[in-house]
C-alpha atoms as an extended CHARMM CRD file, in Angstrom:
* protein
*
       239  EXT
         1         1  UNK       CA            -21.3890000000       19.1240000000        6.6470000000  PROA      1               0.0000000000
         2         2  UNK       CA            -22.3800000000       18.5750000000        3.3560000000  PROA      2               0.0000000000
         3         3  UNK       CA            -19.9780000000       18.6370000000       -0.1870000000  PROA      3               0.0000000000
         4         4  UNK       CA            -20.0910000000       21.4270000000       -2.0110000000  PROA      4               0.0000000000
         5         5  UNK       CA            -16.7570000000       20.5060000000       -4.8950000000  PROA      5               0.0000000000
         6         6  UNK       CA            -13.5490000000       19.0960000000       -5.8170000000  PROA      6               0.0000000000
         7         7  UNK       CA            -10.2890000000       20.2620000000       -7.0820000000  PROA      7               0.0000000000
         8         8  UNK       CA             -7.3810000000       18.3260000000       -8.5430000000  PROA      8               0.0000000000
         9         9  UNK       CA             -3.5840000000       18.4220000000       -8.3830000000  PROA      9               0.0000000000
        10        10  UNK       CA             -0.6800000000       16.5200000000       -8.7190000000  PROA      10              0.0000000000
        11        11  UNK       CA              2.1800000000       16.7300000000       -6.1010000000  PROA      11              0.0000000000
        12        12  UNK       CA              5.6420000000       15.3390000000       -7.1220000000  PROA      12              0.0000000000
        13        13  UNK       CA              8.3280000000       14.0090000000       -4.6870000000  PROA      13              0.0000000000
        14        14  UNK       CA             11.6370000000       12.8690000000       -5.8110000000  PROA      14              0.0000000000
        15        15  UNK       CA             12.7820000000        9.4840000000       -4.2850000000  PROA      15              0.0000000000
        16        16  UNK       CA             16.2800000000        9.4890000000       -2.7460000000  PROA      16              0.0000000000
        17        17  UNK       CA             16.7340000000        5.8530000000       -4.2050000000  PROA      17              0.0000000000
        18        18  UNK       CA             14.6000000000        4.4150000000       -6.7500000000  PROA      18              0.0000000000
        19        19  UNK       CA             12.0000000000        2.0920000000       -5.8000000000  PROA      19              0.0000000000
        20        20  UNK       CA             12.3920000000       -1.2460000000       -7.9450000000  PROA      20              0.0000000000
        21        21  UNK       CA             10.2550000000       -4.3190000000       -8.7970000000  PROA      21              0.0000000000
        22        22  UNK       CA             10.6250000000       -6.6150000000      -11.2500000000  PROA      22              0.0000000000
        23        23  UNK       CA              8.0160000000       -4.6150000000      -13.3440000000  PROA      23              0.0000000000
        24        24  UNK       CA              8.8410000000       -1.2760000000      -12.8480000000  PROA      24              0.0000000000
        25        25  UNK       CA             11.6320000000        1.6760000000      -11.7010000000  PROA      25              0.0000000000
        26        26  UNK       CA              9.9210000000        4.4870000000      -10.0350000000  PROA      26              0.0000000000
        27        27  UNK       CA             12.0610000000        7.4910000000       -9.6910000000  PROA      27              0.0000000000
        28        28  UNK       CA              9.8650000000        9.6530000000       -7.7830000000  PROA      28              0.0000000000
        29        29  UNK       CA              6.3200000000        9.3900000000       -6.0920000000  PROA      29              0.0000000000
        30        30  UNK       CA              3.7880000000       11.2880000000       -8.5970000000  PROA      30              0.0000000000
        31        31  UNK       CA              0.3170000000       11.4990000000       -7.1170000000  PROA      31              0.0000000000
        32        32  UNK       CA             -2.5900000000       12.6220000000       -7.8100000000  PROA      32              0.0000000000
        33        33  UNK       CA             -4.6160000000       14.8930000000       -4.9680000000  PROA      33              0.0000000000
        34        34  UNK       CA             -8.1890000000       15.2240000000       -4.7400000000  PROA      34              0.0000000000
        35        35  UNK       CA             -9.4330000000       18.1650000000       -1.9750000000  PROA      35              0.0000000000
        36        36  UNK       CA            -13.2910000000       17.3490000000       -0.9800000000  PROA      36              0.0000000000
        37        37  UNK       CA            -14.8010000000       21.2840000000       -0.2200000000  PROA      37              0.0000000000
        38        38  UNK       CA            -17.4520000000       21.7490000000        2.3490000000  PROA      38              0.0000000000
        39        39  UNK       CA            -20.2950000000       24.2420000000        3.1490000000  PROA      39              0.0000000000
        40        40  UNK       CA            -18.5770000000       24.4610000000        6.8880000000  PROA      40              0.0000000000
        41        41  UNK       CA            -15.1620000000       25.1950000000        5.0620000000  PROA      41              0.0000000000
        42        42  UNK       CA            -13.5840000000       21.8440000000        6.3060000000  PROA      42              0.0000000000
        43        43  UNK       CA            -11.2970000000       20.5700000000        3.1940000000  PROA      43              0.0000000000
        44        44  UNK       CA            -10.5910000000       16.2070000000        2.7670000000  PROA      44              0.0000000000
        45        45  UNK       CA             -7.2520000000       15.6130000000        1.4060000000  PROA      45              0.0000000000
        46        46  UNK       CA             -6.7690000000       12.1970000000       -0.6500000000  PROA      46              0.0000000000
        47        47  UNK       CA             -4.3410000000       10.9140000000       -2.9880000000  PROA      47              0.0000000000
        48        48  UNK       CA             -3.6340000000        8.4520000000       -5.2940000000  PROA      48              0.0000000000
        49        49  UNK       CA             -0.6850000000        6.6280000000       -7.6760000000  PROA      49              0.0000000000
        50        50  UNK       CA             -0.4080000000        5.9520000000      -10.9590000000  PROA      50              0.0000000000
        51        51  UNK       CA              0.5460000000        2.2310000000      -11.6470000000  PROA      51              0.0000000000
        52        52  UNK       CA             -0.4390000000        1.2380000000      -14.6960000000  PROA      52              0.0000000000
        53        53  UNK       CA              1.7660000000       -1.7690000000      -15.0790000000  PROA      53              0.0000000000
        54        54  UNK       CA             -0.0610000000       -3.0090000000      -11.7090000000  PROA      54              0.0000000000
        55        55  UNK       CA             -3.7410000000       -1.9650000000      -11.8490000000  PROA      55              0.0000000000
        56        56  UNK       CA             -3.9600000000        0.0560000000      -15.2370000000  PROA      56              0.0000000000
        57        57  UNK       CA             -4.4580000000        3.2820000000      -13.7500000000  PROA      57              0.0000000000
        58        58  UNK       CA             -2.6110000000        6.2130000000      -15.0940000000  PROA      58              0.0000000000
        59        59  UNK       CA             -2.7060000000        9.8650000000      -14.1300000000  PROA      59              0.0000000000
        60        60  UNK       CA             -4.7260000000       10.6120000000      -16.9360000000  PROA      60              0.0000000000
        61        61  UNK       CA             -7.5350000000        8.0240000000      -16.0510000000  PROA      61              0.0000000000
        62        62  UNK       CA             -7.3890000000        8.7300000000      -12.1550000000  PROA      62              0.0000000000
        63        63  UNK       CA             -8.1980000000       12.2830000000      -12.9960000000  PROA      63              0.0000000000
        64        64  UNK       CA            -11.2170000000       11.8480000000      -15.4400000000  PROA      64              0.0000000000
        65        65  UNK       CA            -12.5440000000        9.0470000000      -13.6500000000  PROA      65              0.0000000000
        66        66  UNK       CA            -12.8120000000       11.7040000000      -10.7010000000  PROA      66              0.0000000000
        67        67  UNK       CA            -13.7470000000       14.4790000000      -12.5190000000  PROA      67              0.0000000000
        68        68  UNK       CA            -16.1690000000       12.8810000000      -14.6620000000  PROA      68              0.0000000000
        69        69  UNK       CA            -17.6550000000        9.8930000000      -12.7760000000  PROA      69              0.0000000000
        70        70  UNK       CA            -16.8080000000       10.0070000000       -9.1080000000  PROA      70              0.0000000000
        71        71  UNK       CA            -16.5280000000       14.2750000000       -7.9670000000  PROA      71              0.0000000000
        72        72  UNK       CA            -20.2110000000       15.1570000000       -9.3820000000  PROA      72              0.0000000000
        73        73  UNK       CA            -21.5730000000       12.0030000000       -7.7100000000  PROA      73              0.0000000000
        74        74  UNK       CA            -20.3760000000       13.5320000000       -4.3400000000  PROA      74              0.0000000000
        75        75  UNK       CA            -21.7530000000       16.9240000000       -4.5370000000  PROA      75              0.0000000000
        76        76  UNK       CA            -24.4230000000       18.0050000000       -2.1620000000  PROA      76              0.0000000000
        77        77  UNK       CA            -23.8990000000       14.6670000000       -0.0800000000  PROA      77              0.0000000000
        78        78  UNK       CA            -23.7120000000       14.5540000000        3.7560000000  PROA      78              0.0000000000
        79        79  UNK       CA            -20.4410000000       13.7630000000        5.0530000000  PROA      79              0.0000000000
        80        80  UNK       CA            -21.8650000000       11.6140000000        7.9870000000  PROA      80              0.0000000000
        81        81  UNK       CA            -23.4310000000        9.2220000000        5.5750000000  PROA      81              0.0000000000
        82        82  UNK       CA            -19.9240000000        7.8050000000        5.1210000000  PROA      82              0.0000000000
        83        83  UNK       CA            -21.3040000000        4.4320000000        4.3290000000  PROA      83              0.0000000000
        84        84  UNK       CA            -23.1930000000        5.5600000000        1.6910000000  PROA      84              0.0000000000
        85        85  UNK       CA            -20.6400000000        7.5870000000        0.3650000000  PROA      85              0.0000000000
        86        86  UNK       CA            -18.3300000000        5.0870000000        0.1150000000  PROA      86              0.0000000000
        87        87  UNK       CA            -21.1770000000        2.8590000000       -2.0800000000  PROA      87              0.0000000000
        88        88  UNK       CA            -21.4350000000        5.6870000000       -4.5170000000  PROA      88              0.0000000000
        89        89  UNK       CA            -17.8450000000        5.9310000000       -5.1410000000  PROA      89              0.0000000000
        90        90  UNK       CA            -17.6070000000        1.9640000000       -5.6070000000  PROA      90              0.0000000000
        91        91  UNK       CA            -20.2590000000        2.1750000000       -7.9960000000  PROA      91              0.0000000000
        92        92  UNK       CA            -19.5650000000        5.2980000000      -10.3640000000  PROA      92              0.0000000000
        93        93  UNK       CA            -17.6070000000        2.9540000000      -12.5100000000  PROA      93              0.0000000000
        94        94  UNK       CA            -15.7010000000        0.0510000000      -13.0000000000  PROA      94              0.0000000000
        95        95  UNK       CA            -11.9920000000       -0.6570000000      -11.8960000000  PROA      95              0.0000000000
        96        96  UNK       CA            -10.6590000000        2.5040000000      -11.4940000000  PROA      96              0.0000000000
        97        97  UNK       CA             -9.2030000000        1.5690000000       -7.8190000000  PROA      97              0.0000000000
        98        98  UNK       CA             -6.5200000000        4.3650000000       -7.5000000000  PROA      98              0.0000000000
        99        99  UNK       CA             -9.1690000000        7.2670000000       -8.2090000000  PROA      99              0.0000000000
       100       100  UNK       CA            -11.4900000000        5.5130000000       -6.3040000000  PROA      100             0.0000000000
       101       101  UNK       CA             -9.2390000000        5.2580000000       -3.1800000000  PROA      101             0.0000000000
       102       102  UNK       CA             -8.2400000000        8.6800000000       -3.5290000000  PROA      102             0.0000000000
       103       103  UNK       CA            -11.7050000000        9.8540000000       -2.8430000000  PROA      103             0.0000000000
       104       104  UNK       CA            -12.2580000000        7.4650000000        0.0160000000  PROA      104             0.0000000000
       105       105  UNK       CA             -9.4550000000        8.2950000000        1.8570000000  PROA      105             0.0000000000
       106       106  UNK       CA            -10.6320000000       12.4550000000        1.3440000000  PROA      106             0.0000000000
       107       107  UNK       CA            -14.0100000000       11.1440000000        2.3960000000  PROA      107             0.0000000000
       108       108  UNK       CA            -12.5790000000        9.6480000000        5.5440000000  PROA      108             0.0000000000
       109       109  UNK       CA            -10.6950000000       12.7830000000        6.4690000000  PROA      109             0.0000000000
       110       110  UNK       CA            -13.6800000000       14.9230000000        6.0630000000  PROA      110             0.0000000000
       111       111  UNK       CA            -15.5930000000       12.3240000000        8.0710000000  PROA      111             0.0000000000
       112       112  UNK       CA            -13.1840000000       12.4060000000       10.7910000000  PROA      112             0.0000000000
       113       113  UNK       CA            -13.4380000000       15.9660000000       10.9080000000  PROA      113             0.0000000000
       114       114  UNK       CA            -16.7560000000       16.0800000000       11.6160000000  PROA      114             0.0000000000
       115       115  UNK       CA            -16.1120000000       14.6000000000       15.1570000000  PROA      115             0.0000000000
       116       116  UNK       CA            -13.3030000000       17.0050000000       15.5750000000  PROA      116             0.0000000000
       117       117  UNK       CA            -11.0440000000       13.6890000000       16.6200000000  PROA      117             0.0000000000
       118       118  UNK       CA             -8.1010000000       12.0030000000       14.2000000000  PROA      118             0.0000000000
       119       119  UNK       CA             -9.4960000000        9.0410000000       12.1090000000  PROA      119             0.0000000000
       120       120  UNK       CA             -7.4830000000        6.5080000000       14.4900000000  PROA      120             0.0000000000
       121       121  UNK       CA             -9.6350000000        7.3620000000       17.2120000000  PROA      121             0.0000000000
       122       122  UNK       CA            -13.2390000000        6.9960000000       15.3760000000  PROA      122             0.0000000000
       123       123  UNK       CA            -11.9270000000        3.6780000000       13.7430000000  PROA      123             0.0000000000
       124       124  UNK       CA            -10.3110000000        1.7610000000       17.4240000000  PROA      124             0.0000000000
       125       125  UNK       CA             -8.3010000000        4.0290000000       19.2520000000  PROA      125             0.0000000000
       126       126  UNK       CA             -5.6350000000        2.9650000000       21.0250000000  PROA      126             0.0000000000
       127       127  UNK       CA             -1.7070000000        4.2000000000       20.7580000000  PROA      127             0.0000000000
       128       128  UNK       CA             -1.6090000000        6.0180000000       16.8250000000  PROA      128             0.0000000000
       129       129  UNK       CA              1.2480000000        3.8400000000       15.3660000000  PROA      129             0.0000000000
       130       130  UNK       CA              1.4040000000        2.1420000000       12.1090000000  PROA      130             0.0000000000
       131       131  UNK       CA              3.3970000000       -0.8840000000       12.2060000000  PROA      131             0.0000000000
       132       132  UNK       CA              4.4550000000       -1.7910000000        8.4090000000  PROA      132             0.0000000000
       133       133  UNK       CA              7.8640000000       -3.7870000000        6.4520000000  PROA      133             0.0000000000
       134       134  UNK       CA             10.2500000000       -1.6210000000        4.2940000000  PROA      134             0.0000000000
       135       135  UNK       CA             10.3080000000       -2.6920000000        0.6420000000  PROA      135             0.0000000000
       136       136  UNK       CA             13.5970000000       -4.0360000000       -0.5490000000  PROA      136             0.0000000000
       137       137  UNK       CA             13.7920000000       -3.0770000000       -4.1720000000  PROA      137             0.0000000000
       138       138  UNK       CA             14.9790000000       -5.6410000000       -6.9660000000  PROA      138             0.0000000000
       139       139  UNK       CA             18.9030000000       -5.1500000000       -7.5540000000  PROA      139             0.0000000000
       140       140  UNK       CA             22.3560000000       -6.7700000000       -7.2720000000  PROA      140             0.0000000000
       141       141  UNK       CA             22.7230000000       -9.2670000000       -4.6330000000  PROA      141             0.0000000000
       142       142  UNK       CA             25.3200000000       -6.8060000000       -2.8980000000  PROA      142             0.0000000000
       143       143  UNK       CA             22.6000000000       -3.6150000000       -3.3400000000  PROA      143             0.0000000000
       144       144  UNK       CA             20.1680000000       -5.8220000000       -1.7520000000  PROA      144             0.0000000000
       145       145  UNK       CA             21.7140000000       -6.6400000000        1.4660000000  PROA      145             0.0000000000
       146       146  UNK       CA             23.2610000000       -3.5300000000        2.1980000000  PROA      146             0.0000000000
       147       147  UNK       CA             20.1990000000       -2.4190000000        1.4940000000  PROA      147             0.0000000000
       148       148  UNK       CA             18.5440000000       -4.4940000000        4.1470000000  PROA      148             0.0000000000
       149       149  UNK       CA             21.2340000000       -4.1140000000        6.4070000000  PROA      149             0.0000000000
       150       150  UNK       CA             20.8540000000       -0.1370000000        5.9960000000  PROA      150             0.0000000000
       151       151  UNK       CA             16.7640000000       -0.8100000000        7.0560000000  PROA      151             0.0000000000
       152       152  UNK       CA             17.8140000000       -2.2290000000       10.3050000000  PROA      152             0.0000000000
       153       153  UNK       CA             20.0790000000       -0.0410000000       11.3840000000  PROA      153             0.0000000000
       154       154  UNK       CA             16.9400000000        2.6010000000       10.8650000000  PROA      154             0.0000000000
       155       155  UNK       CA             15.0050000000        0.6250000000       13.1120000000  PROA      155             0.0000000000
       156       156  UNK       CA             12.7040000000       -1.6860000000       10.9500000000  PROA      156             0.0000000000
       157       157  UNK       CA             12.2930000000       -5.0890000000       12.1500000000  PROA      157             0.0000000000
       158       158  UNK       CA              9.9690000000       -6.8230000000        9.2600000000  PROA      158             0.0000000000
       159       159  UNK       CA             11.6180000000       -6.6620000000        5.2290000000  PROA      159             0.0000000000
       160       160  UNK       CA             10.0540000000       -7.3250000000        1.5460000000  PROA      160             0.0000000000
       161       161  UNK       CA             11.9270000000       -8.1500000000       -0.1930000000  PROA      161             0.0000000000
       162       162  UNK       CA             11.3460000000       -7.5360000000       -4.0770000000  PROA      162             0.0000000000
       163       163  UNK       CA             11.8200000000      -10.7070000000       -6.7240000000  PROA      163             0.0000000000
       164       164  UNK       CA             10.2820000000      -11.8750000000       -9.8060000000  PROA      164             0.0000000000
       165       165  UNK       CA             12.9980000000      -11.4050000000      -12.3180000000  PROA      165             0.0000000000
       166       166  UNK       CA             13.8080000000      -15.7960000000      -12.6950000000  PROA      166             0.0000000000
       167       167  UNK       CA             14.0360000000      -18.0550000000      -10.1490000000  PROA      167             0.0000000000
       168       168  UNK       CA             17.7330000000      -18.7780000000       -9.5540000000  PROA      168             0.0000000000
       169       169  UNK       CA             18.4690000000      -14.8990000000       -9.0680000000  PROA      169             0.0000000000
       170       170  UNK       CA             15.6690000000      -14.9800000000       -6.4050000000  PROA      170             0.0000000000
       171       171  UNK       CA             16.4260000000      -17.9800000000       -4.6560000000  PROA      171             0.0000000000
       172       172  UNK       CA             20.3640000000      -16.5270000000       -3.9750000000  PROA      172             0.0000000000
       173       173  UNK       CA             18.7760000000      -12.9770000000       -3.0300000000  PROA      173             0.0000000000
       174       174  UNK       CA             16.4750000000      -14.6110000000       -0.4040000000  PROA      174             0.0000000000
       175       175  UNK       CA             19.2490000000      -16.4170000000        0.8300000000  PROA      175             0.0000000000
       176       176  UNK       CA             21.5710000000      -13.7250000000        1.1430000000  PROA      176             0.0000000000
       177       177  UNK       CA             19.5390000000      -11.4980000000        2.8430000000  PROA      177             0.0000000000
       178       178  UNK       CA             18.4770000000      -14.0510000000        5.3890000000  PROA      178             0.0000000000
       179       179  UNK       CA             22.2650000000      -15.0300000000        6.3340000000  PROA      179             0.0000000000
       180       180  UNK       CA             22.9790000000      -11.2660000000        6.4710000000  PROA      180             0.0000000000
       181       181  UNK       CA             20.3520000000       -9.9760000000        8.6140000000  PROA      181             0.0000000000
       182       182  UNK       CA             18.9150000000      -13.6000000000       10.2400000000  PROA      182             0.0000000000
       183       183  UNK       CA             17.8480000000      -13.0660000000       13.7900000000  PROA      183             0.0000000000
       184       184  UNK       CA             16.9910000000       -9.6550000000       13.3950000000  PROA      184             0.0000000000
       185       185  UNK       CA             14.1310000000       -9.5780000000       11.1100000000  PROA      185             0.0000000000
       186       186  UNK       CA             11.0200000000      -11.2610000000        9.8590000000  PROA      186             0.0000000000
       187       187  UNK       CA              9.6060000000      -11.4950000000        6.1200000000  PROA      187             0.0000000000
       188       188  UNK       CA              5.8740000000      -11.8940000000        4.8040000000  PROA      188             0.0000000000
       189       189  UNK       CA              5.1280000000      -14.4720000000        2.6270000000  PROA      189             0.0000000000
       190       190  UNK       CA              2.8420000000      -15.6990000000        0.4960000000  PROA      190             0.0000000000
       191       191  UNK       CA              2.1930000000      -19.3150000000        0.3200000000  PROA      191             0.0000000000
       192       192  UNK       CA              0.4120000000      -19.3550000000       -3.3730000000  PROA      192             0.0000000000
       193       193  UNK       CA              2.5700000000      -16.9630000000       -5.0210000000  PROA      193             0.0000000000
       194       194  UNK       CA              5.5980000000      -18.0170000000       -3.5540000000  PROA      194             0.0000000000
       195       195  UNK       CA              5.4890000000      -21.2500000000       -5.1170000000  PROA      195             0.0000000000
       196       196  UNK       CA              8.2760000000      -23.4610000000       -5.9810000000  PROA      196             0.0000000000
       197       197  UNK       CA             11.1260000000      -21.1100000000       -4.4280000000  PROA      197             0.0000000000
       198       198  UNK       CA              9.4690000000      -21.7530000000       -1.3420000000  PROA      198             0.0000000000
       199       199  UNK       CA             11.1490000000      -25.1760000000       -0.7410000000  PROA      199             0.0000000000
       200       200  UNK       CA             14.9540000000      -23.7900000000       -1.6740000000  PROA      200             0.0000000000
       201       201  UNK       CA             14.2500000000      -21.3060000000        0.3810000000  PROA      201             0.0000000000
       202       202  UNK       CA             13.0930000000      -23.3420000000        3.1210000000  PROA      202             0.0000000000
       203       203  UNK       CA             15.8330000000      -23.0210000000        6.0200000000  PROA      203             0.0000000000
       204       204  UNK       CA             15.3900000000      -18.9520000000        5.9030000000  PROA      204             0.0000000000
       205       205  UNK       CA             11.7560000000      -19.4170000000        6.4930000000  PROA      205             0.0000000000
       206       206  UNK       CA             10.2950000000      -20.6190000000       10.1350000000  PROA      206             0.0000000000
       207       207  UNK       CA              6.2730000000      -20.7440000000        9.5840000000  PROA      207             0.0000000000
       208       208  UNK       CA              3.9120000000      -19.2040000000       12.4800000000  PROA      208             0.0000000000
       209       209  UNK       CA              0.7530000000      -20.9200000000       11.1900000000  PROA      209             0.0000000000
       210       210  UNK       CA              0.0680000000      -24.2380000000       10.8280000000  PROA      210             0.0000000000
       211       211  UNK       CA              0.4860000000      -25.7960000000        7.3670000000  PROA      211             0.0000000000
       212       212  UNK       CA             -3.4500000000      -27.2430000000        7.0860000000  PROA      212             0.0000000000
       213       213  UNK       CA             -4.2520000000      -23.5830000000        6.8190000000  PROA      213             0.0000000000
       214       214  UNK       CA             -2.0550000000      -23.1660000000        3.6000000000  PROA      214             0.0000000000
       215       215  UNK       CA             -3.9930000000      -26.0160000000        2.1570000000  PROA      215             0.0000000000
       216       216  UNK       CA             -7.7480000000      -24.0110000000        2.7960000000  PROA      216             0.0000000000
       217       217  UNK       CA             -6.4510000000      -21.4210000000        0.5320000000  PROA      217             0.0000000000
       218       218  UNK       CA             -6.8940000000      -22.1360000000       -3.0840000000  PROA      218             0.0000000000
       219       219  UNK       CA             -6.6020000000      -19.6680000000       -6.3850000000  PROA      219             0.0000000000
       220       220  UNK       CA             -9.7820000000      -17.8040000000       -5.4710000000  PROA      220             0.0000000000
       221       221  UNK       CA             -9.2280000000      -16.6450000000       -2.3250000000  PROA      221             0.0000000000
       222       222  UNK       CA             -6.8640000000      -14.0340000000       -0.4250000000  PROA      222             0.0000000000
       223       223  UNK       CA             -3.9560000000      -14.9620000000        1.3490000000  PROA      223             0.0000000000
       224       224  UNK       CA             -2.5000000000      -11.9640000000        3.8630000000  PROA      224             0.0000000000
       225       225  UNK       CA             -0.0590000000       -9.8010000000        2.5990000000  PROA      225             0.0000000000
       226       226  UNK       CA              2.1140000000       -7.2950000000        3.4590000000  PROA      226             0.0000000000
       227       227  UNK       CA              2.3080000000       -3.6830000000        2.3450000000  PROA      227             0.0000000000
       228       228  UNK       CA              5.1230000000       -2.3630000000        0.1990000000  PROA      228             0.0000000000
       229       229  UNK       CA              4.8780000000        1.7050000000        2.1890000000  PROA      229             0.0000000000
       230       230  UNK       CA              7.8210000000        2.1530000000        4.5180000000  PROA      230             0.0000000000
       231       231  UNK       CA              5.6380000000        5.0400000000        6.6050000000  PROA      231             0.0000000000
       232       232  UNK       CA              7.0330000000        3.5730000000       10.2850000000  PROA      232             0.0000000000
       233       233  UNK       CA             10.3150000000        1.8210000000       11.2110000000  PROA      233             0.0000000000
       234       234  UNK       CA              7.8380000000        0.0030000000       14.0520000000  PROA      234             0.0000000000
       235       235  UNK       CA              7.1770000000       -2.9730000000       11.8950000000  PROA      235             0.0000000000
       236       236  UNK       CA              6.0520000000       -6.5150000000       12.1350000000  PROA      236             0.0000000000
       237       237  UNK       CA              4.8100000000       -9.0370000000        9.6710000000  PROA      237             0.0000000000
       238       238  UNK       CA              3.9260000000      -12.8600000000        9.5590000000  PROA      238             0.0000000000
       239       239  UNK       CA              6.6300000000      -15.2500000000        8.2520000000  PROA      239             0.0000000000
């Protein structure tokens, strides 16, 4: 199965409540598609966000960095060579993570294809459900909690809860949230960028991992996060 072109698109979904940090309102989810053609007619779907405030990627750049940098790179490749693949995207250009990603994820499809078995399979196996947190967006303290309260009742069992906006707003959010929905949840943290609220915010935390392994972290390395998608209500997190 080897590539043979691209096409792009955008697809636009409306969001039934908008999605809130303390950076950005996002109204609806605006994405850019990429569709990975083949000479055996198989088609890789991927798609991408712009967040410029976030990574610096806009719909603009995600498109020409495909069309320009990445697509033509791609053409006349094997799909089974997914490594490789995968190296050529890194290194058309620079940055450009959200067109970048976008690809991969096509790539992967296409890949997956190829063994006529779903990706889940080829990458583990094992029972195909995603386990993730639903994002709590940045809003009154009342908004907030029903908010939270609302996730629960829909099944999710891990929350993130959006702050950033000053210190004394976030400390009473935290703690609202946790005496509204304690016992029924958990929350990721993370111990470097949580900083000084951390200690206020102490008796709605209980930490899973010992505290020398906070200390091994410093500025330069990764600390594990949590993702922001709500795709299952089947969620779990560390806290």
């Amino acid at each position: 199965m080897k590539i043979t072109g691209f096409r792009l698109g955008m697809v636009r979904v409306p969001l039934k409540t908008p999605f809130k940090t303390a950076v950005r309102t996002v109204q609806a989810i605006e994405d850019v598609v990429v569709l990975l053609q083949t000479d055996s007619g198989h088609i890789g779907y991927g798609a991408a966000p712009a967040t410029a405030p976030i990574t610096g990627d806009t719909h603009g750049s995600i498109i020409a960095a495909i069309q320009h940098c990445i697509g033509p790179k791609l053409i006349g490749q094997d799909v089974a060579d997914l490594n490789r693949l995968c190296g050529l995207v890194q290194h058309a250009l620079e940055r450009n993570t959200s067109a970048k990603a976008a690809v991969e994820i096509a790539l992967y499809d296409l890949w997956a294809q190829g063994f006529g078995a779903p990706l889940y399979q080829l990458l583990g196996g094992g029972t195909p459900r995603v386990t993730t947190d639903i994002t709590i967006s940045a809003d009154t303290i009342a908004t907030m909690v029903a908010q939270a309260q609302a996730a629960l009742a829909h099944g999710y069992r891990a929350l993130k809860i959006k702050v950033g906006k000053d210190i004394e707003s976030d400390v009473e959010r935290v703690t609202a949230i946790h005496a509204a929905v304690a016992g029924r949840h958990r929350c990721g943290w993370m111990p470097i960028k949580a900083g000084r609220p951390n200690k206020r915010c102490a008796p709605c935390v209980r930490w899973k991992m010992a505290a020398s392994r906070w200390s091994c972290w410093s500025s330069r390395s990764k600390p594990p996060t949590s993702t922001g998608s709500p795709s299952s209500p089947h969620a779990s997190t560390r806290r």
